[in-house]
C-alpha positions as CSV (number, residue, x, y, z in Angstrom):
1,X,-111.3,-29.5,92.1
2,X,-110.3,-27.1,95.0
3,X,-111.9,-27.9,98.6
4,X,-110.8,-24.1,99.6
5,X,-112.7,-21.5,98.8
6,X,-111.6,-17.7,100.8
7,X,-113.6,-15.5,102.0
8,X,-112.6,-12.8,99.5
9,X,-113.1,-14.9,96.2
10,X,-115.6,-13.8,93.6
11,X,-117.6,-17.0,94.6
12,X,-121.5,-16.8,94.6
13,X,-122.5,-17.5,98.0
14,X,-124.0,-21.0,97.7
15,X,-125.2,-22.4,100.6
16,X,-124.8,-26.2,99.4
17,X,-121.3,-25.5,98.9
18,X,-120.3,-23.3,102.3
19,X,-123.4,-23.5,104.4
20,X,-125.2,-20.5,105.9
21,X,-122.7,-19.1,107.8
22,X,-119.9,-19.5,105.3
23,X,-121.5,-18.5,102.3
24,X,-122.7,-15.3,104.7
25,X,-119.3,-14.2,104.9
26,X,-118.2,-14.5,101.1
27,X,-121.5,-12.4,100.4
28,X,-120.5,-9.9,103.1
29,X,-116.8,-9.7,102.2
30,X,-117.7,-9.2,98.4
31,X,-120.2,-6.5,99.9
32,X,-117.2,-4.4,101.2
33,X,-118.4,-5.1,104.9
34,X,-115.8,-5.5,107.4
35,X,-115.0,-9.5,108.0
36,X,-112.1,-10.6,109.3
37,X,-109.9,-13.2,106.6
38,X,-110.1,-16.5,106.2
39,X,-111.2,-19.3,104.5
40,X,-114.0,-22.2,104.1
41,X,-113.2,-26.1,103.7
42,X,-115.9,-26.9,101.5
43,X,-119.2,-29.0,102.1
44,X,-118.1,-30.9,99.3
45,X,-115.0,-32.4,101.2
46,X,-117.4,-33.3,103.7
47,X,-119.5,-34.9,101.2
48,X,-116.6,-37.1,99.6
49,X,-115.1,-37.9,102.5
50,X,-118.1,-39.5,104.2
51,X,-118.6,-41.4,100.8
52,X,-114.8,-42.7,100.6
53,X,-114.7,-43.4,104.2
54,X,-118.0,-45.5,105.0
55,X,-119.0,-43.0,107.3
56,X,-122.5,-42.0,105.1
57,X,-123.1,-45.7,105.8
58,X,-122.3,-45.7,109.2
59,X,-124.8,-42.1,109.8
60,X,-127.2,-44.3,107.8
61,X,-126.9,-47.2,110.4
62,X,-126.9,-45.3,113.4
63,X,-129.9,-42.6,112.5
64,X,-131.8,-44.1,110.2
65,X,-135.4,-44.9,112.1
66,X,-134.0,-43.5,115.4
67,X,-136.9,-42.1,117.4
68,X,-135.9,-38.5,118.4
69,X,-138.6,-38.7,121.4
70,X,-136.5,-41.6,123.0
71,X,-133.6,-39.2,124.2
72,X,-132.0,-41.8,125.8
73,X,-131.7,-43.6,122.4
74,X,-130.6,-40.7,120.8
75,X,-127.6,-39.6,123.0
76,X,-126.9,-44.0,122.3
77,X,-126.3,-42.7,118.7
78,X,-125.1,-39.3,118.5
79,X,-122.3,-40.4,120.9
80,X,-121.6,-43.3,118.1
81,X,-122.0,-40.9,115.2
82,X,-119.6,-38.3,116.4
83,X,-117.0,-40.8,118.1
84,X,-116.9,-42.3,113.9
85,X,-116.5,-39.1,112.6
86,X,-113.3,-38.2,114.6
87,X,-111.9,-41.1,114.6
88,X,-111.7,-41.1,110.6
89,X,-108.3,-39.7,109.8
90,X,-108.4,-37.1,107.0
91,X,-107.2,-37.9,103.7
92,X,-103.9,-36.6,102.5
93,X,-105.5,-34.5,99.5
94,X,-107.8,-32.4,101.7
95,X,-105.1,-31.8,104.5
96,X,-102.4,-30.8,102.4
97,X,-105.5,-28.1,101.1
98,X,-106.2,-27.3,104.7
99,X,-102.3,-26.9,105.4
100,X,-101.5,-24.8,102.4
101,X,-104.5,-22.3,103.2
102,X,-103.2,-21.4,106.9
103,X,-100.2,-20.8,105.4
104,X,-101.6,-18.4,102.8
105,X,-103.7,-17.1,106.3
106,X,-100.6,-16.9,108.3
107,X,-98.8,-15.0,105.7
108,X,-101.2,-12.3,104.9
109,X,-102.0,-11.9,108.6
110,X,-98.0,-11.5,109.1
111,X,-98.2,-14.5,111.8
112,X,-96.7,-17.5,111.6
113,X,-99.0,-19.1,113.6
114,X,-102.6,-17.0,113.3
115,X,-105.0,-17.9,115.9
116,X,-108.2,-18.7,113.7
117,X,-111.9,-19.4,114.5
118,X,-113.0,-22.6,113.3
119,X,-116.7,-22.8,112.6
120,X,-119.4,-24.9,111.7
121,X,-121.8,-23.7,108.9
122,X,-123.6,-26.5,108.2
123,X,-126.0,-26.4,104.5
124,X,-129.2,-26.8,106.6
125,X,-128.7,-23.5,108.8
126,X,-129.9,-20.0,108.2
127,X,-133.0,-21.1,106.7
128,X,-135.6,-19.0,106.3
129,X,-137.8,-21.9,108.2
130,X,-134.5,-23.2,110.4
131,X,-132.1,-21.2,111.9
132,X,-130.3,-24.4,113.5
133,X,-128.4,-21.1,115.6
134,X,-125.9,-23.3,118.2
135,X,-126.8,-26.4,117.1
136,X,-123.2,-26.5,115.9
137,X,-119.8,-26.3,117.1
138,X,-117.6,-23.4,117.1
139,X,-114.1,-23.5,118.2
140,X,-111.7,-20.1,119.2
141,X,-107.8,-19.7,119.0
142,X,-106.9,-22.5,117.4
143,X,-103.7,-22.8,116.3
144,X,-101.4,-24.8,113.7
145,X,-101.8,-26.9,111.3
146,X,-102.9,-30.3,113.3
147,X,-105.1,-28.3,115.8
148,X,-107.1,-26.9,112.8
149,X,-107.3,-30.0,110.7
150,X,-108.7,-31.8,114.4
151,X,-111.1,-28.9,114.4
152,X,-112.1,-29.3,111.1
153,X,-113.2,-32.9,112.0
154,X,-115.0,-31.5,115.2
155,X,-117.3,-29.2,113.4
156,X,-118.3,-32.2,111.1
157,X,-118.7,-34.3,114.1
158,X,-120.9,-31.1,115.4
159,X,-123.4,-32.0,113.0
160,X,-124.5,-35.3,115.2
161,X,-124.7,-33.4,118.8
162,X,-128.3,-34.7,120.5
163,X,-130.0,-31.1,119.7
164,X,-128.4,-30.8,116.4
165,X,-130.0,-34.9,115.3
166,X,-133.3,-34.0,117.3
167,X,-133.9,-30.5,115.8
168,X,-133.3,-31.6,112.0
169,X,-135.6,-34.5,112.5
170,X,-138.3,-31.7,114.5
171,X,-137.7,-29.3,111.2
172,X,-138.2,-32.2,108.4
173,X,-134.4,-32.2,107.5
174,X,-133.8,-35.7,106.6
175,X,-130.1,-36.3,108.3
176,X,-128.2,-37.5,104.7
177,X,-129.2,-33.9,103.2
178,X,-127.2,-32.1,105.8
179,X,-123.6,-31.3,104.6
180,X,-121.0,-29.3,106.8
181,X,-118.7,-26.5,105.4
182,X,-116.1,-25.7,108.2
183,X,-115.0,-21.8,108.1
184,X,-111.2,-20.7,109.3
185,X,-111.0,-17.0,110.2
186,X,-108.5,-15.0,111.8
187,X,-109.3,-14.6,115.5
188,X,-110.0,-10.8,116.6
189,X,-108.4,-9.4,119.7
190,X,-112.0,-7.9,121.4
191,X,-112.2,-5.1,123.7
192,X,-115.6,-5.2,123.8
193,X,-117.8,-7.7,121.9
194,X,-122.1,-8.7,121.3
195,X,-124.6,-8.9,119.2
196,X,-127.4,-6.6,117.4
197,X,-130.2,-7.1,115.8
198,X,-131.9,-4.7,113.5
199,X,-135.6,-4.8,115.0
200,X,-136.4,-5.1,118.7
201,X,-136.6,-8.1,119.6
202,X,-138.8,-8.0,122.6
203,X,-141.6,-6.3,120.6
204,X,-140.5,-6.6,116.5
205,X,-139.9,-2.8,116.2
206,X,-138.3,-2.4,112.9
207,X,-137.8,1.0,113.5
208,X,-135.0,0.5,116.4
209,X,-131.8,-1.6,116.4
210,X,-130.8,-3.6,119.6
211,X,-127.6,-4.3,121.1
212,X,-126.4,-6.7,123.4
213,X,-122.6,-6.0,124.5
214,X,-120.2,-6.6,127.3
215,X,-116.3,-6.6,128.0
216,X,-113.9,-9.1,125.9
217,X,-115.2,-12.3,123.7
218,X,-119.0,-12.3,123.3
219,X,-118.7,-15.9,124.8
220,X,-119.8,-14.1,128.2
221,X,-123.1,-12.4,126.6
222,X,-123.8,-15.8,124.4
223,X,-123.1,-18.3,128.3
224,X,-125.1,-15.6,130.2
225,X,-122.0,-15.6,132.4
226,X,-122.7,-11.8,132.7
227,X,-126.2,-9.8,132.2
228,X,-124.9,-7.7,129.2
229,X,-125.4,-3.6,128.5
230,X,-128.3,-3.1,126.5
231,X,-128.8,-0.4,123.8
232,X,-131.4,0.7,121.4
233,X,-130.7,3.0,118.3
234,X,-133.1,4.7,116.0
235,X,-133.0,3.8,112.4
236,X,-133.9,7.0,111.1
237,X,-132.2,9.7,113.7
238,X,-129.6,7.5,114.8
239,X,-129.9,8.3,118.7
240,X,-129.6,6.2,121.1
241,X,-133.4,6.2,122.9
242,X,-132.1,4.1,125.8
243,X,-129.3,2.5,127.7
244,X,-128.9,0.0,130.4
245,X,-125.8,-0.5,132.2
246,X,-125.3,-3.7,133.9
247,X,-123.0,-4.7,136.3
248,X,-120.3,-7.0,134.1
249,X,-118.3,-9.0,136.7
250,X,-116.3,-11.5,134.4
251,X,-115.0,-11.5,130.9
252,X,-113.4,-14.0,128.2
253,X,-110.2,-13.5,126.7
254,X,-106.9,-14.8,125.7
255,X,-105.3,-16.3,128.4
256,X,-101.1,-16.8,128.5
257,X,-101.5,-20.3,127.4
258,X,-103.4,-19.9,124.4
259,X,-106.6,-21.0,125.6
260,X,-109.3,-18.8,126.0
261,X,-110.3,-17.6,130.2
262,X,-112.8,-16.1,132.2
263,X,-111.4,-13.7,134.2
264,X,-112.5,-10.9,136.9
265,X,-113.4,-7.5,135.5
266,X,-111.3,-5.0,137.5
267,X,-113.7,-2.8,139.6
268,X,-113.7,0.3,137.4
269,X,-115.1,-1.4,134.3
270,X,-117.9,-3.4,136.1
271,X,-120.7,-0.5,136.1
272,X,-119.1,1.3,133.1
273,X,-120.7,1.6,130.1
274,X,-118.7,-1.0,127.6
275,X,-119.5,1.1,124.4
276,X,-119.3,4.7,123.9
277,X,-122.2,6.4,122.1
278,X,-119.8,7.3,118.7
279,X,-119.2,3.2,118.7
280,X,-123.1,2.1,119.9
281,X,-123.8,3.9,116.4
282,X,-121.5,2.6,114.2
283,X,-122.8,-0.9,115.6
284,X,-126.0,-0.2,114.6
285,X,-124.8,1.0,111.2
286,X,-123.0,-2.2,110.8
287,X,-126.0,-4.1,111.6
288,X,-128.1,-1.9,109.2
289,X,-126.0,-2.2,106.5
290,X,-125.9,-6.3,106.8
291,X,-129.6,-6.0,106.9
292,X,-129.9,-3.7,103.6
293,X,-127.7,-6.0,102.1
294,X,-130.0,-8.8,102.8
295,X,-133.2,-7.3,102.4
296,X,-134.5,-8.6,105.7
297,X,-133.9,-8.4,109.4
298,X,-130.6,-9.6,110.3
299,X,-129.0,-11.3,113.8
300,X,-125.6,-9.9,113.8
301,X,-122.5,-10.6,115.6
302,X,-119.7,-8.2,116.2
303,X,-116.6,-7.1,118.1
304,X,-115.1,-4.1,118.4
305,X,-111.1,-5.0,117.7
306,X,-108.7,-3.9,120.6
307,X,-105.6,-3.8,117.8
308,X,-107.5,-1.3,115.4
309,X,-107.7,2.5,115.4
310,X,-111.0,4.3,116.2
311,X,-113.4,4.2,113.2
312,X,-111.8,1.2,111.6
313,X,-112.5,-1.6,114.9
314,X,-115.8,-2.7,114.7
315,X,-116.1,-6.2,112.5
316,X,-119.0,-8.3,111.5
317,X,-118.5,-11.6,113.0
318,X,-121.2,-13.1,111.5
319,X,-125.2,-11.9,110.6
320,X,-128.1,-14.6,109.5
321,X,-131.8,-13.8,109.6
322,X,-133.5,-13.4,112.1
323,X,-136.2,-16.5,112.6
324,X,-138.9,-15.7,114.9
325,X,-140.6,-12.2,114.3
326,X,-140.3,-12.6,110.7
327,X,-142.3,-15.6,110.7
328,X,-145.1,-14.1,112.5
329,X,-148.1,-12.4,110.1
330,X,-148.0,-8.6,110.2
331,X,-151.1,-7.1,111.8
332,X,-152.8,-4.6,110.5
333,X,-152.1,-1.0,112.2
334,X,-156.1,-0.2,111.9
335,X,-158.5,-2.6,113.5
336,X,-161.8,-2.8,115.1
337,X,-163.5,1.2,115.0
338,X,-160.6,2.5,113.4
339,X,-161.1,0.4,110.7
340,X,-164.4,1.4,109.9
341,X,-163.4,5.1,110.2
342,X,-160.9,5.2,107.8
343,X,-162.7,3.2,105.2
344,X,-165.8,6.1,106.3
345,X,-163.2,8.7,105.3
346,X,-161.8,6.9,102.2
347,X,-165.3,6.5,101.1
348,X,-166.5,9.7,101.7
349,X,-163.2,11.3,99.5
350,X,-163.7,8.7,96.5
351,X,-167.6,10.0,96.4
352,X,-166.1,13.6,96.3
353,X,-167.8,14.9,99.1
354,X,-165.2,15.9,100.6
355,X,-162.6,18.4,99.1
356,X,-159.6,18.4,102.1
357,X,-156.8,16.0,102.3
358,X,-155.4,13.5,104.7
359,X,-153.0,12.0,105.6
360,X,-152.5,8.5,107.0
361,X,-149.4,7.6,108.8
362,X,-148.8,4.4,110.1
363,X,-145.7,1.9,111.2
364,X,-145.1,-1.9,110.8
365,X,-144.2,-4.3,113.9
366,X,-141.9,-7.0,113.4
367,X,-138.2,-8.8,114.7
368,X,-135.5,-11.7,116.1
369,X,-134.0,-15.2,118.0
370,X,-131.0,-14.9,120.4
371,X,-128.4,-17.6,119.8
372,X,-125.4,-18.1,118.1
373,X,-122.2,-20.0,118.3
374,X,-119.7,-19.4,121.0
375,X,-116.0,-19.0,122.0
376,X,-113.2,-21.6,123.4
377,X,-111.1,-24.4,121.3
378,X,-112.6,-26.6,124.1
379,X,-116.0,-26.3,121.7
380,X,-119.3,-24.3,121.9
381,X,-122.7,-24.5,120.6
């Protein structure tokens, strides 16, 4: 049985084997969307190793009746649990799975050693009831074969943070259901990098697309290290309806160590605009497209790839669903005295007593949640 499953295999994307965000990116990849390569280490390993190991007995004695309102008991135990989990050596026949994969990575990324993402996608995320969005780790640039199989053991360990335990308990997820997949994909080179989401989410407007986007990693939009440019697209004409340019005083990017930096914007970029209106559209068709796929609003992230030509840059990153306006019951457009006129008029036609047409044209409100998991090998939630 194979632990390794890539992005681009004709696998179903099944959410108890590769968690949300994984089996998201098999389903997009098999979709013809543009995600970057890479691979998933299974929930499955995670599964037999914590059964092999003693660690599913160790979760069980640390969690098991913890009170999640006693914070001071819980950081007691998610310290424990997470100090186990890394401290449990991997076995040899999931590293030597792990090691043969970023090879395979390396080699059809012509590089030796690929700087990949490593990231969490645990089985309980991306619910339609639970987004657990940054509740889990996320690690950028990592590189070689012992830094990934260290992060690989991180983004398990993830799955014990204080939010992560308190949130699964506050959402009914009993903590021995929850597996973790652990995602390795090759590391973009962002120019420019956000998130959209295909409704509005300060009202639900299903009708507009909205982007968040600034210089370099989208570490800096997801920190709130800078206030980010703000777009909104029509679905239908595909114009931008409005713009706001913020002042964008640091970015994230590679730094000449390896590690990823925040560095000073140079004065020119700071008020510029960091998306051109050609590129704020094909964004928001990006985003469109994920959310046609799915059949429901979707939180995308994105980056627009400085080592790409023009029309080929912008990559999906990631998209779930959006968990907040989607909960919410749709409201009827006609209420109160416009209610009762309508239903005069419809009565009136069905009696015949009227002989002209009308027409009724109305729209739906709806829309989204703002997190996601972040940028440096150092970790982010």
């Amino acid at each position: 049985m194979s632990y390794i499953v890539w992005f681009s295999d004709p696998y179903p994307g099944d959410v108890r084997h590769l968690g949300g965000k994984n089996a998201s990116l098999v389903t997009m990849t098999a979709a013809g969307m543009p995600v970057p390569p890479g691979f998933a280490v299974t929930a499955d390993a995670y599964r037999r190793v914590f059964a092999e190991s003693g660690l599913e007995r160790r979760m069980a004695e640390l969690l098991d009746g913890l009170d999640v309102t006693d914070q001071a008991a819980v950081k007691v135990a998610g310290a424990a649990a997470r100090e186990a989990v890394t401290g449990v050596p991997l076995p040899q026949w999931l590293t030597d799975e792990i090691v043969a994969a970023y090879d395979e990575l390396a080699v059809r990324c012509s590089d030796p050693l690929v700087g990949v993402a490593v990231r969490s996608s645990a089985t309980s995320e991306d619910q339609p009831d639970a987004s657990f969005a940054g509740e889990h780790d996320t690690y950028l640039w990592v590189r070689g074969h012992d830094s990934v199989i260290d992060h690989v053991r991180r983004c398990w360990a993830s799955l014990f943070t204080d939010r992560a335990i308190t949130y699964r308990r506050e959402m009914g997820y009993a903590d021995g259901t929850a597996a973790m997949s652990v995602g390795i994909q090759k590391m973009v080179t962002p120019r420019t990098a956000g998130v959209a989401f295909t409704l509005n989410p300060t009202n639900g407007d299903r009708s507009q697309v909205a982007i968040d986007a600034s210089w370099g990693l989208g570490e800096a939009v997801v920190s709130g290290s800078v206030t980010p440019d703000n777009f909104l697209v029509d679905k239908v004409m595909g114009q931008v309806t409005s713009r706001t340019i913020s002042p964008k005083h640091v970015e994230h990017r590679l730094g000449d160590d390896g590690r990823v930096v925040e560095c000073d914007v140079e004065p020119e970029r700071r008020d510029a605009a960091c998306l051109s209106d050609e590129e704020i559209r094909a964004v928001a068709a990006l985003a469109r497209r994920a959310e046609k796929h799915y059949g429901c609003p979707q939180d995308v992230e994105w980056a627009l790839d400085a080592q790409l030509p023009d029309g080929e840059n912008v990559l999906l990153l990631q998209a779930r669903p959006e968990t907040v306006w989607s909960r919410k019951p749709r409201t009827s457009p006609l209420n109160g005295v416009a209610k009762d006129t309508f239903r005069s008029i419809v009565a009136t036609l069905l009696d015949g007593h009227h002989t002209q047409g009308v027409d009724a044209h109305h729209g739906h409100p709806h829309s989204v949640e703002t997190t996601r998991d972040t940028d440096h090998p150092q970790s982010v939630g």
